[in-house]
C-alpha positions in Angstrom: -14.4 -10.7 1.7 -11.6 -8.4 3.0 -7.8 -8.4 1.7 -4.9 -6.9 2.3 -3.8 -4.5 -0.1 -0.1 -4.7 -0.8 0.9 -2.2 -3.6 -1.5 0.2 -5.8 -0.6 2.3 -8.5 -3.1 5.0 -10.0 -4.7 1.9 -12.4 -3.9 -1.2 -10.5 -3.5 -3.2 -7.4 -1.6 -6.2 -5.9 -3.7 -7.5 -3.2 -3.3 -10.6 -0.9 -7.1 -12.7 -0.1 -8.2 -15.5 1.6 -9.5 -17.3 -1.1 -8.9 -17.3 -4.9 -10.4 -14.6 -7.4 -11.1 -16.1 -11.2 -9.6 -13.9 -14.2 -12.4 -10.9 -15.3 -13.9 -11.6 -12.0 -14.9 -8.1 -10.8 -14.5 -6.4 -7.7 -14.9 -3.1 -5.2 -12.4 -2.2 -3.2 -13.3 0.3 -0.5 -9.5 2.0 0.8 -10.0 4.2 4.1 -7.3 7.6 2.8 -5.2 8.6 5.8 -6.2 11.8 8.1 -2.9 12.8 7.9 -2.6 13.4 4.8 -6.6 13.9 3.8 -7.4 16.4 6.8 -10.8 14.7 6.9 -12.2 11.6 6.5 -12.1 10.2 3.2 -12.7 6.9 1.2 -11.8 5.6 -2.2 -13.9 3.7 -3.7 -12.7 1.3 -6.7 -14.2 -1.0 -9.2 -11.6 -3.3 -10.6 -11.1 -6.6 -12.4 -9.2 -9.0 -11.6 -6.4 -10.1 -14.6 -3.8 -12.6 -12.5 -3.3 -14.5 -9.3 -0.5 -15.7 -7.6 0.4 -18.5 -5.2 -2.4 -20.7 -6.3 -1.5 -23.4 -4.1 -0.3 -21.3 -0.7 -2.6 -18.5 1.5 -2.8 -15.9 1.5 -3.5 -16.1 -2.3 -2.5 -12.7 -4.6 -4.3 -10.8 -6.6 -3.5 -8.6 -9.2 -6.5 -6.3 -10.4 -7.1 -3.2 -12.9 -9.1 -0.7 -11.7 -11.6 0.7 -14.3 -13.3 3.5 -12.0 -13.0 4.8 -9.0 -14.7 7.9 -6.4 -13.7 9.6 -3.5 -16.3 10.2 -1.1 -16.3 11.5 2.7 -17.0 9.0 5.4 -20.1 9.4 6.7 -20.2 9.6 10.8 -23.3 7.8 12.1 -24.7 9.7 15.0 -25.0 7.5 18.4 -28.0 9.0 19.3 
């Protein structure tokens, strides 16, 4: 399922989805980092949980997860050939 992340701090994350996400439910959120600030191409990789929701009733629904772990890893490039 992809989201739209709409705030993140350095433990947590406010996210809007297309479909609700119970309490404790866990989740991975793969962020693309910006070039422009990176120089390459990297990726943060989190595994959160999620401990609240918003707009229960409306769409997009919020999110609100903790993020327990986390990695940075380069993109890999496929090759076309």
């Amino acid at each position: 399922m992809e989201g739209e992340i709409v705030t993140m701090s350095g433990n947590g994350v406010f996210m809007r989805l297309p479909s609700q996400l119970r309490p404790n439910t866990r989740i991975t959120l793969r962020v693309s980092l910006p070039t422009e600030i990176t120089r390459i191409p990297l990726q943060l990789l989190c595994q959160a949980r999620v401990v609240g929701q918003m707009g229960a009733k409306t769409y997009p629904f919020g999110i609100g997860a903790i993020i327990d772990d986390y990695q940075i890893r380069p993109v890999r490039r496929h090759n076309g050939a």
